[in-house]
FIKOLZA-1660 file (N, C-alpha, C; in steps of 0.1 Angstrom, whole numbers, plus 5000, padded with zeros to 4 digits):
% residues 247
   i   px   py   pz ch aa at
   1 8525 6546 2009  A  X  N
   1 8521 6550 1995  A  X CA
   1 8507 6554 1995  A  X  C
   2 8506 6563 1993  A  X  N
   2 8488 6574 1991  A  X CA
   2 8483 6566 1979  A  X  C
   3 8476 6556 1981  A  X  N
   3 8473 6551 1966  A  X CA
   3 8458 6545 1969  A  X  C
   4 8457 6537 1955  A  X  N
   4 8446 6531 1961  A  X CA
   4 8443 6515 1967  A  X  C
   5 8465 6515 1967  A  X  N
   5 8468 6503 1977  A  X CA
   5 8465 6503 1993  A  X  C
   6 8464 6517 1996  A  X  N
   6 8465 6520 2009  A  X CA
   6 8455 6508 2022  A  X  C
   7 8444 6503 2016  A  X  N
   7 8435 6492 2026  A  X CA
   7 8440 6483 2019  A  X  C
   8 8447 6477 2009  A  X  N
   8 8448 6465 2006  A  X CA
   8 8457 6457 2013  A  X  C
   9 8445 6440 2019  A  X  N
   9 8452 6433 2023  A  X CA
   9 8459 6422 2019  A  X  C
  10 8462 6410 2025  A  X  N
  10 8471 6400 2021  A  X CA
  10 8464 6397 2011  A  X  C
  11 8448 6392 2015  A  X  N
  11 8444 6381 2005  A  X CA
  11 8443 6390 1993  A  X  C
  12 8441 6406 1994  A  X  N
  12 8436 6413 1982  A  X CA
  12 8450 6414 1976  A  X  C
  13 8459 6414 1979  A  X  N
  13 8476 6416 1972  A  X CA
  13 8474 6401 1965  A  X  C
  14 8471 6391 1970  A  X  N
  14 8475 6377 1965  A  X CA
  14 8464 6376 1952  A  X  C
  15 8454 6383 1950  A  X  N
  15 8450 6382 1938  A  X CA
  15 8453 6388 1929  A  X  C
  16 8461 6402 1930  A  X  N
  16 8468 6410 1923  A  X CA
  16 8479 6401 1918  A  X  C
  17 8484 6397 1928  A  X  N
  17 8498 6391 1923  A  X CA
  17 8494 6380 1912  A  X  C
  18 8484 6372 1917  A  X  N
  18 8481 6360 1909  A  X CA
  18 8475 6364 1896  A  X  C
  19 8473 6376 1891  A  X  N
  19 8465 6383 1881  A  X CA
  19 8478 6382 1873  A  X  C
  20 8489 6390 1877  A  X  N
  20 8499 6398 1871  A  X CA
  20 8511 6386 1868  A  X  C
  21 8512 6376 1875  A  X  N
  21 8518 6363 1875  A  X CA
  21 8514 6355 1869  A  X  C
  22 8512 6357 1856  A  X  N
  22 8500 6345 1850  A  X CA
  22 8510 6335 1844  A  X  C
  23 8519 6336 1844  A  X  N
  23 8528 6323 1843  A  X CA
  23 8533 6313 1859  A  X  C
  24 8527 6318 1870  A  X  N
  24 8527 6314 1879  A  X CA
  24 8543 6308 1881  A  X  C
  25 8551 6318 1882  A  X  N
  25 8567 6315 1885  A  X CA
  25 8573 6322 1890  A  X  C
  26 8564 6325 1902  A  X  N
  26 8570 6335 1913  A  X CA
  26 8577 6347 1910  A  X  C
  27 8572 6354 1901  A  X  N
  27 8580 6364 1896  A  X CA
  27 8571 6374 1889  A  X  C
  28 8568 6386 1888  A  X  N
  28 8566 6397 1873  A  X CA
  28 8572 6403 1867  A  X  C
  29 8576 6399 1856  A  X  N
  29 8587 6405 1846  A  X CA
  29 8583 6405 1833  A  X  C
  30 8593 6412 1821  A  X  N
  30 8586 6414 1813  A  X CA
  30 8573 6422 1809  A  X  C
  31 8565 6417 1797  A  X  N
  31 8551 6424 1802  A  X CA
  31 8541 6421 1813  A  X  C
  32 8544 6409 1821  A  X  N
  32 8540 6409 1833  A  X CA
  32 8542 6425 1841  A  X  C
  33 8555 6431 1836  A  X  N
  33 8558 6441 1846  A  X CA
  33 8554 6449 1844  A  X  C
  34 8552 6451 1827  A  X  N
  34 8550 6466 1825  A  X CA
  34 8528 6463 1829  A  X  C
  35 8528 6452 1824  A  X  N
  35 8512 6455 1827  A  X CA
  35 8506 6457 1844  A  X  C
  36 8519 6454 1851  A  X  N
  36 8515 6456 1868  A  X CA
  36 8514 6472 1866  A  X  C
  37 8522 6475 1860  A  X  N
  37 8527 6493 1866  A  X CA
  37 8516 6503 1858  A  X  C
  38 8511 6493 1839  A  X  N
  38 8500 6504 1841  A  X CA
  38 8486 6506 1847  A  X  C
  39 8490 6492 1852  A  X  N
  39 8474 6494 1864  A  X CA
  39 8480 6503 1875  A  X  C
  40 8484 6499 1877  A  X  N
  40 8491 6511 1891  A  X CA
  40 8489 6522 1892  A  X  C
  41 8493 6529 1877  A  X  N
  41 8493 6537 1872  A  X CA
  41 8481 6546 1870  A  X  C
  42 8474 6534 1865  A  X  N
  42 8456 6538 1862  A  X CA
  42 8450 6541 1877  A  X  C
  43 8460 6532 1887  A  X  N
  43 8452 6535 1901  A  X CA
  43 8453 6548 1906  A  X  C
  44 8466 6552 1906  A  X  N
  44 8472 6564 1907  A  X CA
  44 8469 6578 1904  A  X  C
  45 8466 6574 1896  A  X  N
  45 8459 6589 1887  A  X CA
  45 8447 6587 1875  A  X  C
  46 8438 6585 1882  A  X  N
  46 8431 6580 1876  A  X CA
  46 8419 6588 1862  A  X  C
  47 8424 6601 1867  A  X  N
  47 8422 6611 1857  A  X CA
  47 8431 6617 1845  A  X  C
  48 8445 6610 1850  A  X  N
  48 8455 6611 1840  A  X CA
  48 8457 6604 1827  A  X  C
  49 8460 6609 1817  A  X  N
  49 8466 6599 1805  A  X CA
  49 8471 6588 1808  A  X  C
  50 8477 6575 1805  A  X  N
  50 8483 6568 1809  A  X CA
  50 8491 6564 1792  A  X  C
  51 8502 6570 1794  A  X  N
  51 8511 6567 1782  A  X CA
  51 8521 6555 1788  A  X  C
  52 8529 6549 1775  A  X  N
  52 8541 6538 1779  A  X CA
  52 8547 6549 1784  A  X  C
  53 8552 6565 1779  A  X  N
  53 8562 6569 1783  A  X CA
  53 8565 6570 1801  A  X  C
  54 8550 6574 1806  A  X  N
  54 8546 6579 1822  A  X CA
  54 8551 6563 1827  A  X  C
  55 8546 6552 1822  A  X  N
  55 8545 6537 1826  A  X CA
  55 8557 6532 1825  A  X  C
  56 8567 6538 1821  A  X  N
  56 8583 6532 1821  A  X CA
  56 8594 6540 1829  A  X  C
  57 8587 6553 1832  A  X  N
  57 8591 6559 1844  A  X CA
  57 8591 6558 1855  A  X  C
  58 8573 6552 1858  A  X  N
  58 8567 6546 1872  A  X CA
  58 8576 6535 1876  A  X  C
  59 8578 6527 1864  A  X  N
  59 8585 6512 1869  A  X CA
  59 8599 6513 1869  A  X  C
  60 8607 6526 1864  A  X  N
  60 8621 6523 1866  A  X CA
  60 8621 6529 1879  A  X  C
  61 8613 6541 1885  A  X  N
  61 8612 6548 1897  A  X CA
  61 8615 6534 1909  A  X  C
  62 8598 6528 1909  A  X  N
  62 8600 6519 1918  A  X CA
  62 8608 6504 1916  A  X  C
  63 8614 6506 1907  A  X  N
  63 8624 6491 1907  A  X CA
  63 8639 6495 1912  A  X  C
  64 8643 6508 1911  A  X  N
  64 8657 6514 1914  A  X CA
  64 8653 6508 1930  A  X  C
  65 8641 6512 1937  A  X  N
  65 8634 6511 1951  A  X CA
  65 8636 6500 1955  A  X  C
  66 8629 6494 1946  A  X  N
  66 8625 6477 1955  A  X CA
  66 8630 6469 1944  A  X  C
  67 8636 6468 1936  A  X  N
  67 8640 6453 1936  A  X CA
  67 8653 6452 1936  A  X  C
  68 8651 6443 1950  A  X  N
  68 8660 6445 1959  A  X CA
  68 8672 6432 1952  A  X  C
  69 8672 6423 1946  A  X  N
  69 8682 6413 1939  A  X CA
  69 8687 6423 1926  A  X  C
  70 8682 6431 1920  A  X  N
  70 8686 6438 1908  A  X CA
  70 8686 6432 1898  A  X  C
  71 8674 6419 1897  A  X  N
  71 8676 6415 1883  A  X CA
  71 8664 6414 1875  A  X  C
  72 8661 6429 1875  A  X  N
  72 8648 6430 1865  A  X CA
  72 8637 6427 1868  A  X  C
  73 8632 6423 1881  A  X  N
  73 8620 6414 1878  A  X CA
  73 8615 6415 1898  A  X  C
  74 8606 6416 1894  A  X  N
  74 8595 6413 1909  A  X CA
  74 8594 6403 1920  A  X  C
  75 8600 6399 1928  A  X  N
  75 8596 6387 1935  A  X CA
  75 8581 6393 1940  A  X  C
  76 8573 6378 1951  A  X  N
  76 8564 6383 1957  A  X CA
  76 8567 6397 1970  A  X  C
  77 8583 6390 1979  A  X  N
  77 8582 6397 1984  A  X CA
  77 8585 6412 1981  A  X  C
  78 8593 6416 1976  A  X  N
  78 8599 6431 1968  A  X CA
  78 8584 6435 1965  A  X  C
  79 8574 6431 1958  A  X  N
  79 8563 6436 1952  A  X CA
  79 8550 6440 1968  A  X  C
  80 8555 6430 1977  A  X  N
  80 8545 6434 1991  A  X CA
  80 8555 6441 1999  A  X  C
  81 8566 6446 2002  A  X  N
  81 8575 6453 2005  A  X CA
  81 8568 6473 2002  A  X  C
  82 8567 6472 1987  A  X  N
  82 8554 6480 1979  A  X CA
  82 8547 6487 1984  A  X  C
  83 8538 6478 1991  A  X  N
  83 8524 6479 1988  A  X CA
  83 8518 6473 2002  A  X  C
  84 8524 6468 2004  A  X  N
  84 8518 6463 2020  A  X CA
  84 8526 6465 2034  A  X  C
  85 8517 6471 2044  A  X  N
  85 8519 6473 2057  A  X CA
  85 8530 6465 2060  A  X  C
  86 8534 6462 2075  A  X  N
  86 8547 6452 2076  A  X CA
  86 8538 6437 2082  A  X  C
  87 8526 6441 2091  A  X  N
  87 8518 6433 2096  A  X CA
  87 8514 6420 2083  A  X  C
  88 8509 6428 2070  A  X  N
  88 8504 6422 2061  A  X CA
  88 8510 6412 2055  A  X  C
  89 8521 6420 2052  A  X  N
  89 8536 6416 2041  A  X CA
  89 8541 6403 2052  A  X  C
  90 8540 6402 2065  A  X  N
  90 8545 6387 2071  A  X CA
  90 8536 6380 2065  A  X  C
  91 8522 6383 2071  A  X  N
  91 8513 6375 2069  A  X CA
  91 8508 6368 2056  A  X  C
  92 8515 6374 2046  A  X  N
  92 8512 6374 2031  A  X CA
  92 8522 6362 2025  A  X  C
  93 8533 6368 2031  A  X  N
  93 8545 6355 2028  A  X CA
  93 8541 6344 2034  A  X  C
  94 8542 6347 2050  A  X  N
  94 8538 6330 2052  A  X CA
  94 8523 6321 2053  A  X  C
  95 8516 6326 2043  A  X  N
  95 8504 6319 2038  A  X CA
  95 8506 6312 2024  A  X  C
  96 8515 6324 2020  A  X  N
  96 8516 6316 2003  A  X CA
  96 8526 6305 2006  A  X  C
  97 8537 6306 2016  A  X  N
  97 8544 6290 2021  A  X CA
  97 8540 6281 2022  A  X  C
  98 8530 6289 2035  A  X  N
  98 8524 6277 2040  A  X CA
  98 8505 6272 2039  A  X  C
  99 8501 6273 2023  A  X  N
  99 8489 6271 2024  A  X CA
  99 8477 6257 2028  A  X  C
 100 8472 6266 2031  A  X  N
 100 8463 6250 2038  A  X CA
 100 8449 6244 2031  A  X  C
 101 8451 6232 2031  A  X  N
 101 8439 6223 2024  A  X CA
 101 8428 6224 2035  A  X  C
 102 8434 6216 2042  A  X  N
 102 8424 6214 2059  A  X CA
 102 8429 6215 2069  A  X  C
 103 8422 6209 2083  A  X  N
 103 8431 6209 2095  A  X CA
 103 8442 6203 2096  A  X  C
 104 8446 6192 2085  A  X  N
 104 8452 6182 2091  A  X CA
 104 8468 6190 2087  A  X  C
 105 8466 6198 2072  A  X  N
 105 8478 6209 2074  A  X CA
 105 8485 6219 2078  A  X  C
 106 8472 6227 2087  A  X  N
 106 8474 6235 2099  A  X CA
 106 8477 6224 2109  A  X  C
 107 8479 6213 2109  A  X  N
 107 8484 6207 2127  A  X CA
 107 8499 6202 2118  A  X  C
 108 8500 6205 2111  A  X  N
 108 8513 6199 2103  A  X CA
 108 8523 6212 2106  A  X  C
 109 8516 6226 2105  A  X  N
 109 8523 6233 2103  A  X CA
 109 8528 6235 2122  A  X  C
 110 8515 6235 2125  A  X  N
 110 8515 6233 2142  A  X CA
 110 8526 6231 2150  A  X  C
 111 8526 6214 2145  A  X  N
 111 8535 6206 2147  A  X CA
 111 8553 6212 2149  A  X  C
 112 8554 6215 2135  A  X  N
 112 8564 6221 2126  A  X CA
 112 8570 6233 2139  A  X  C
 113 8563 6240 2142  A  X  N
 113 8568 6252 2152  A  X CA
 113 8565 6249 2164  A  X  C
 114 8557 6239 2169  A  X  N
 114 8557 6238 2180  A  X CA
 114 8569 6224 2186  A  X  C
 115 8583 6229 2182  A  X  N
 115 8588 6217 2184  A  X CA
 115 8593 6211 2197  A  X  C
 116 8591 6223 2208  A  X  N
 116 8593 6215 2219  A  X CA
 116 8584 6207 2229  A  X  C
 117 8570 6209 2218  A  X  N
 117 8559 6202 2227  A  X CA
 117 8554 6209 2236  A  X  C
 118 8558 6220 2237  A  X  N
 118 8550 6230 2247  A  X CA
 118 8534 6230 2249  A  X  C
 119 8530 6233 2238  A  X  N
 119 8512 6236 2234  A  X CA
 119 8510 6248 2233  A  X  C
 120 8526 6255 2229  A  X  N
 120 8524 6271 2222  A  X CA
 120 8539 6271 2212  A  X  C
 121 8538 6282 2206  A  X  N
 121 8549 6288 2199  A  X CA
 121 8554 6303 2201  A  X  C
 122 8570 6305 2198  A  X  N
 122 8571 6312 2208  A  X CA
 122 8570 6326 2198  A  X  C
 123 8564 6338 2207  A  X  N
 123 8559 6350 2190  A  X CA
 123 8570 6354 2189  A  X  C
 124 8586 6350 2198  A  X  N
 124 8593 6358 2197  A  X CA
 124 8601 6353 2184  A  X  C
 125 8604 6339 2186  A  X  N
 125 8613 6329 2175  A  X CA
 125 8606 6335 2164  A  X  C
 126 8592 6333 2158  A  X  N
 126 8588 6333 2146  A  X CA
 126 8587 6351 2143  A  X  C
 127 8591 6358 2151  A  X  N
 127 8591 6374 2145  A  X CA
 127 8576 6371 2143  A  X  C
 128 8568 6374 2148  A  X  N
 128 8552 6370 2144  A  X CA
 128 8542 6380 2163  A  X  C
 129 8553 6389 2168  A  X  N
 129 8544 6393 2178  A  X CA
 129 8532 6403 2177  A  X  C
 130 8533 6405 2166  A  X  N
 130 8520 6415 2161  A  X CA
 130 8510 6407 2157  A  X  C
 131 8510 6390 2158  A  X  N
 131 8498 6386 2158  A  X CA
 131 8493 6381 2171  A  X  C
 132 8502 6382 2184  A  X  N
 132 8502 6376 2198  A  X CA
 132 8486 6382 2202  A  X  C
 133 8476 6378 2197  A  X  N
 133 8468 6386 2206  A  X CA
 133 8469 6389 2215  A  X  C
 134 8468 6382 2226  A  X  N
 134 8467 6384 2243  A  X CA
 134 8482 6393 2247  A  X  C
 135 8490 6396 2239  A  X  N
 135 8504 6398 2240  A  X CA
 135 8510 6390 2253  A  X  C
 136 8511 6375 2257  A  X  N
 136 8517 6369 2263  A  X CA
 136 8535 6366 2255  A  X  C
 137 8535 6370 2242  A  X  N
 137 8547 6363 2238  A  X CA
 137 8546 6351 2228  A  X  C
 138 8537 6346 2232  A  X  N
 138 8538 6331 2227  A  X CA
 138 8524 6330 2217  A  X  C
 139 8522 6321 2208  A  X  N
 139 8510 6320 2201  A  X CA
 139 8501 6309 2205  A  X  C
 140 8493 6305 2203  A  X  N
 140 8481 6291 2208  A  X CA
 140 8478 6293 2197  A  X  C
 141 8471 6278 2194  A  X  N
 141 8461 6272 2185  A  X CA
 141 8454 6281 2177  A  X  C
 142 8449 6289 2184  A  X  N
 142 8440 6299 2181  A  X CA
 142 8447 6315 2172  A  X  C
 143 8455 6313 2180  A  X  N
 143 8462 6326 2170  A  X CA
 143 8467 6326 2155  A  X  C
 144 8474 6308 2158  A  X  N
 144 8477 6302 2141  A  X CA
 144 8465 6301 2136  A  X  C
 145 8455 6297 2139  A  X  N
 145 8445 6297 2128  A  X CA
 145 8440 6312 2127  A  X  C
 146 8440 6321 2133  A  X  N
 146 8438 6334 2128  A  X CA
 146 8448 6336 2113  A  X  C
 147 8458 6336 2121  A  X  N
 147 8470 6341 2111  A  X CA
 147 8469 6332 2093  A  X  C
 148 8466 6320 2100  A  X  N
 148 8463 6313 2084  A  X CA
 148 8453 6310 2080  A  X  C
 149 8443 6321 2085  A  X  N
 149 8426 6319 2081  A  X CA
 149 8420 6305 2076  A  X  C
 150 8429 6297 2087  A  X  N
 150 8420 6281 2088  A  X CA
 150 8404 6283 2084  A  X  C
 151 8394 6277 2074  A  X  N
 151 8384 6277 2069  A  X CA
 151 8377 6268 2084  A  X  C
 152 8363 6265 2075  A  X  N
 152 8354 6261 2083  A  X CA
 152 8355 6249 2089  A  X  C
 153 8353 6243 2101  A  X  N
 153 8358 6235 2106  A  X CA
 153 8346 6222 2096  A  X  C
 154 8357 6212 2091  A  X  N
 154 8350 6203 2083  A  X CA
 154 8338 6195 2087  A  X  C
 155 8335 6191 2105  A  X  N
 155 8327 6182 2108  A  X CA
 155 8317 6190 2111  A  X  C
 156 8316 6204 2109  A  X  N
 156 8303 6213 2108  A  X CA
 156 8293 6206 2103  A  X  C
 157 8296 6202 2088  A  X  N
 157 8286 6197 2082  A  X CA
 157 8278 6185 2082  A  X  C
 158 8285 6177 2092  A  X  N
 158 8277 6166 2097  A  X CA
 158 8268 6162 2107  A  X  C
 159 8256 6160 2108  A  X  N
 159 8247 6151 2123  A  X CA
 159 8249 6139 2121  A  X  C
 160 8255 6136 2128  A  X  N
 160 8257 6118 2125  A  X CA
 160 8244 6109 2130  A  X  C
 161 8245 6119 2141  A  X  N
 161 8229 6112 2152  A  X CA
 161 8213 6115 2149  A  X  C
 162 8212 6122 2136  A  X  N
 162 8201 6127 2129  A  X CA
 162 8199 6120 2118  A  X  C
 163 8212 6111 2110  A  X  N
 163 8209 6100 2099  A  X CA
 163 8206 6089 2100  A  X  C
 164 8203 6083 2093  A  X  N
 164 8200 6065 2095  A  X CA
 164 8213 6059 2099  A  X  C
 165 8216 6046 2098  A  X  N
 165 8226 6040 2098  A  X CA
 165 8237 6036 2087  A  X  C
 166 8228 6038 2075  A  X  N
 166 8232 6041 2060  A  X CA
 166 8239 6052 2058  A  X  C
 167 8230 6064 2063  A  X  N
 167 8237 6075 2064  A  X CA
 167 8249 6075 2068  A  X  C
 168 8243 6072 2086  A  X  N
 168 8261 6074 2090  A  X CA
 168 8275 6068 2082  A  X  C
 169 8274 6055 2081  A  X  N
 169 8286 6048 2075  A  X CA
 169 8287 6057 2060  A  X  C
 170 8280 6060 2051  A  X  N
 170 8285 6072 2038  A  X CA
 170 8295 6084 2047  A  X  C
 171 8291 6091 2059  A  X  N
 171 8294 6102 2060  A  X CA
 171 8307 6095 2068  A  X  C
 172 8308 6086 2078  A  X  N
 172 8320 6081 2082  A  X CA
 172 8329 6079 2072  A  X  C
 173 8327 6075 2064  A  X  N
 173 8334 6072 2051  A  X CA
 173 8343 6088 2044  A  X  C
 174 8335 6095 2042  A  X  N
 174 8341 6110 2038  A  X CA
 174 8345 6118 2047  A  X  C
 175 8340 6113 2060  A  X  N
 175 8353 6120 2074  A  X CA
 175 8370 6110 2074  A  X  C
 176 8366 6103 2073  A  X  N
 176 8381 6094 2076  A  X CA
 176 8387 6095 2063  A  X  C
 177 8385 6097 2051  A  X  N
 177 8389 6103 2043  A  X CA
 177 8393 6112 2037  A  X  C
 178 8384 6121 2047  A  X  N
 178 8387 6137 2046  A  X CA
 178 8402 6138 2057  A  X  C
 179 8404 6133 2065  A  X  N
 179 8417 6133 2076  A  X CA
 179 8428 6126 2073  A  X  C
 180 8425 6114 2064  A  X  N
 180 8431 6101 2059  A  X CA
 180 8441 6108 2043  A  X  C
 181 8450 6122 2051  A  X  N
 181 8452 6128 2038  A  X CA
 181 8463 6123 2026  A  X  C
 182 8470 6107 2039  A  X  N
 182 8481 6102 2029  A  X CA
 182 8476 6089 2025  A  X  C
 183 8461 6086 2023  A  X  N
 183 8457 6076 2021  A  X CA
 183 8460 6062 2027  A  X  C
 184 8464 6061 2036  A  X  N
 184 8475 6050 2038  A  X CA
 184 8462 6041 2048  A  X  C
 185 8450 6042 2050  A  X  N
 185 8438 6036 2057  A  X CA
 185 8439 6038 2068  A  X  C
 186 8450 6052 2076  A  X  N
 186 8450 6048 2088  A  X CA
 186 8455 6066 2093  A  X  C
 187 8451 6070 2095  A  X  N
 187 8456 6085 2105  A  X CA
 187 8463 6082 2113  A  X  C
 188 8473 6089 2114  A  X  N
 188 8484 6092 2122  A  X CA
 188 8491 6104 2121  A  X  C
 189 8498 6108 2133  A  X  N
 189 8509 6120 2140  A  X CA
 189 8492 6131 2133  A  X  C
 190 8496 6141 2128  A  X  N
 190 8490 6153 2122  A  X CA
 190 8469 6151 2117  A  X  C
 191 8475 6136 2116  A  X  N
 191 8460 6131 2108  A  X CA
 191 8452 6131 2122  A  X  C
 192 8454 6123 2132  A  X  N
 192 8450 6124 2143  A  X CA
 192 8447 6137 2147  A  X  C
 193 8456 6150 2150  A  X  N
 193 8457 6159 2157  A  X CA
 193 8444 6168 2150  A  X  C
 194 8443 6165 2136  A  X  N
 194 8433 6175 2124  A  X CA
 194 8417 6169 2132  A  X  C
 195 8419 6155 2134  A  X  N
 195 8408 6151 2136  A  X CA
 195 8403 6156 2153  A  X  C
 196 8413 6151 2160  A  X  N
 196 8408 6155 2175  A  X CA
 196 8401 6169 2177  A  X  C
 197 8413 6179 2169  A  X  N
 197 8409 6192 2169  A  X CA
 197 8396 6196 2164  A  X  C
 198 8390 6193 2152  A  X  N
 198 8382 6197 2145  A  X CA
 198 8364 6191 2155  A  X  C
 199 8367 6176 2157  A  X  N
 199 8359 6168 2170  A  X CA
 199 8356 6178 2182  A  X  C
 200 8365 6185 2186  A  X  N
 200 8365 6188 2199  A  X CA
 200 8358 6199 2199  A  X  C
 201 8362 6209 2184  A  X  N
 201 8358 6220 2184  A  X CA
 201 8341 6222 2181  A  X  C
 202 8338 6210 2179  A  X  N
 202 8325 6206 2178  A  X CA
 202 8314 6211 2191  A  X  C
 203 8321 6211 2203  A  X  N
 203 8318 6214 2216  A  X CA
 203 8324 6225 2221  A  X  C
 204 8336 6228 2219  A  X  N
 204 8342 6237 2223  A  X CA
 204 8345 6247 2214  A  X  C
 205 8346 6259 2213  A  X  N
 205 8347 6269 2205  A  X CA
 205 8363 6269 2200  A  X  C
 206 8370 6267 2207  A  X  N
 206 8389 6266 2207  A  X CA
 206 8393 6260 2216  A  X  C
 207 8404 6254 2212  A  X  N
 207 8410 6245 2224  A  X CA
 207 8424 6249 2222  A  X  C
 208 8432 6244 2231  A  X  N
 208 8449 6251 2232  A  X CA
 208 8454 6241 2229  A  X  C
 209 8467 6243 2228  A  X  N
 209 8479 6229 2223  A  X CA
 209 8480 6221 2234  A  X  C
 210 8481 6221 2252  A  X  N
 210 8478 6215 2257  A  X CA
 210 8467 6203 2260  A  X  C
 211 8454 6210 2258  A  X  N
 211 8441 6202 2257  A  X CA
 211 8445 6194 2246  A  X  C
 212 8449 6200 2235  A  X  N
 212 8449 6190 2221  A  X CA
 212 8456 6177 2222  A  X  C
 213 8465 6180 2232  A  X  N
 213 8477 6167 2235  A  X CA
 213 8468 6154 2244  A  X  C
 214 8463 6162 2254  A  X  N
 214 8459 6155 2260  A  X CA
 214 8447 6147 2255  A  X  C
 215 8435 6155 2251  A  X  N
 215 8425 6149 2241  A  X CA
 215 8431 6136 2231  A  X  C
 216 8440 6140 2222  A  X  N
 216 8445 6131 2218  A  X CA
 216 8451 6117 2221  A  X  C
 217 8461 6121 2230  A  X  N
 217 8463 6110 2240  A  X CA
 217 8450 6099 2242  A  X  C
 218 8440 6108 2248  A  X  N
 218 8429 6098 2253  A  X CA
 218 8420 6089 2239  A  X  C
 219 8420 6103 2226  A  X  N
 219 8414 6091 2217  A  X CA
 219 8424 6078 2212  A  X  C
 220 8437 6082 2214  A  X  N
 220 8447 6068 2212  A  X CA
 220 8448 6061 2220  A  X  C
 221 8445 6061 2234  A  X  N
 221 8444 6052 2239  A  X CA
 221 8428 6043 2242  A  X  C
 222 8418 6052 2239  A  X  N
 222 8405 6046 2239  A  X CA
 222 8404 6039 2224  A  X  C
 223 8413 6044 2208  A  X  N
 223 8410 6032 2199  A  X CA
 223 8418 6028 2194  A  X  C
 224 8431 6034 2196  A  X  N
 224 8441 6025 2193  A  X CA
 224 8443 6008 2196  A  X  C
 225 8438 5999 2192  A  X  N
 225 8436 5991 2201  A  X CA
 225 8448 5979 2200  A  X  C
 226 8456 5983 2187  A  X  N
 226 8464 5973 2184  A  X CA
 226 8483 5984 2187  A  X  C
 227 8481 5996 2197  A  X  N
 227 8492 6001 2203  A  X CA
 227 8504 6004 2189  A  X  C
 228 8493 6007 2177  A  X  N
 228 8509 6013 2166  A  X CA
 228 8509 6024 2168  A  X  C
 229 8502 6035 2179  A  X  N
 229 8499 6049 2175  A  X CA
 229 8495 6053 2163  A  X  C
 230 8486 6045 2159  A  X  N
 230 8476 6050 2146  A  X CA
 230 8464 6047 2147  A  X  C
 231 8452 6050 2141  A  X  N
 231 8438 6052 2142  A  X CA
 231 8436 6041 2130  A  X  C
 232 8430 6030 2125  A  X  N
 232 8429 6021 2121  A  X CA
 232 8416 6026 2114  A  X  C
 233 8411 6023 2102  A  X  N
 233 8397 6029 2099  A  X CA
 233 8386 6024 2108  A  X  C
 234 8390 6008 2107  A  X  N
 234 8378 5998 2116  A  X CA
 234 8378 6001 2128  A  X  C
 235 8391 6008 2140  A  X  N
 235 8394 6012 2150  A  X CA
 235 8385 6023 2153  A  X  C
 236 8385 6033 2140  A  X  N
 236 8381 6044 2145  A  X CA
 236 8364 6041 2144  A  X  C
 237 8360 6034 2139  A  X  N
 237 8347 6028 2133  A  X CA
 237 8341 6025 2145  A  X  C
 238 8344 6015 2152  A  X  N
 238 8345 6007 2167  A  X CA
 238 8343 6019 2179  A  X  C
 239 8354 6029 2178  A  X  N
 239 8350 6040 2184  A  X CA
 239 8339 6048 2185  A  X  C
 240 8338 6048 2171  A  X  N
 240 8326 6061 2171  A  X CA
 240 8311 6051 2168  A  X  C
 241 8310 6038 2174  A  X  N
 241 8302 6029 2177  A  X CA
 241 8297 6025 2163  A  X  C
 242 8302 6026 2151  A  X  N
 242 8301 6023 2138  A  X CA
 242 8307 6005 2136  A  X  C
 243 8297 6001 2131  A  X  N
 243 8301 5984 2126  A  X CA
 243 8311 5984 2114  A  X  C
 244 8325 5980 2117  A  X  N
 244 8332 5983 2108  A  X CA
 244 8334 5973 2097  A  X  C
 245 8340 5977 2085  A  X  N
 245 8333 5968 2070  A  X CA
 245 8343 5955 2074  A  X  C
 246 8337 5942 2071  A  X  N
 246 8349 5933 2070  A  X CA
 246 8357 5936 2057  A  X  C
 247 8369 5929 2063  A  X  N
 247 8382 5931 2055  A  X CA
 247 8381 5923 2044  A  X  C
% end
């Protein structure tokens, strides 16, 4: 489409969509629809009149097209089908599935596809080889967080060894509860993996699914101390040489 969709990307589609969706119910229809098509419209020709008559022609044109259920109305996908590349339109769908708070929900999603414990995923299973960088087939750590534009790694913002002792225990406090995402006073499976990862990357620029395992491994066995396979607040406290609060 010659438009002025032509560079638009995922995240630039997902504000459109979220503009035109303002009932947020996965759908545009109604005057949701007609107001998508006279922007479109406006984009299209932007020296042209823009009557209802041109605006109900545009939208029956491309709805005979794309909507592909035939019942009136826009899903996200039918609407990035549109308007977006094929690269985009994967990448578009599975962000809005699967969006992420922090690390601990990118190792969740990790997790999720990486089910045979390999320390990759395979590009072929997930139809996703256009994001394989290295084109080996398979994805790493690093390629998922490309694809789900994982944000800044959280423990950026801390020196722990530059505050007082006051300091530290506040900022301990808002890490272990920054990871601690089911509240339960204790990280475990994903809570762990958010944490090691984000630690590691502290030193390391990226690490792979193998390192991750093993890294991990070693922090459960250096604080797990009471063998539940969970990270204990006062455990993890003890580790990171912190006096932990009595109970």
């Amino acid at each position: 489409m010659d438009c002025a969709f032509d560079h638009l990307d995922a995240v630039g589609f997902l504000e459109i969509w979220h503009h035109f969706d303002a009932d947020d119910n996965g759908y545009i229809e109604g005057k949701e629809l007609d107001q998508f098509f006279r922007h479109m419209m406006t984009k299209l020709g932007p020296g042209d009149k823009v009557t209802e008559e041109r605006v109900q022609r545009l939208k029956q044109r491309f709805m005979s097209a794309y909507d592909v259920t035939a019942d009136g109305r826009l899903q996200i996908q039918e609407l990035a089908m549109m308007i977006l590349p094929e690269d985009e339109n994967f990448l578009l769908v599975f962000r809005r599935e699967a969006p992420l708070e922090n690390s601990v929900d990118f190792m969740k999603i990790w997790r999720k596809y990486d089910a045979d414990s390999s320390g990759y995923i395979s590009a072929v299973e997930l139809k996703m080889n256009i994001f394989d960088k290295n084109k080996d087939g398979r994805l790493d750590l690093n390629d998922l967080a490309r694809i789900l534009a994982l944000e800044e790694n959280f423990m950026l913002q801390f020196k722990m060894d530059a505050f007082s002792q006051e300091d530290r225990k506040r900022d301990f406090d808002k890490i272990f509860n920054h990871y601690d995402v089911s509240n339960t006073g204790a990280l475990e499976g994903p809570e762990v993996d958010g944490f090691v990862k984000d630690m590691m990357e502290l030193v390391r620029p990226s690490i792979t699914g193998p390192e991750l395992d093993k890294l991990r491994a070693v922090l459960l066995g250096h604080c797990d101390v009471n063998k539940d396979g969970k990270i204990q607040r006062n455990e993890l406290a003890l580790c990171l040489g912190m006096k932990p609060k009595k109970a």
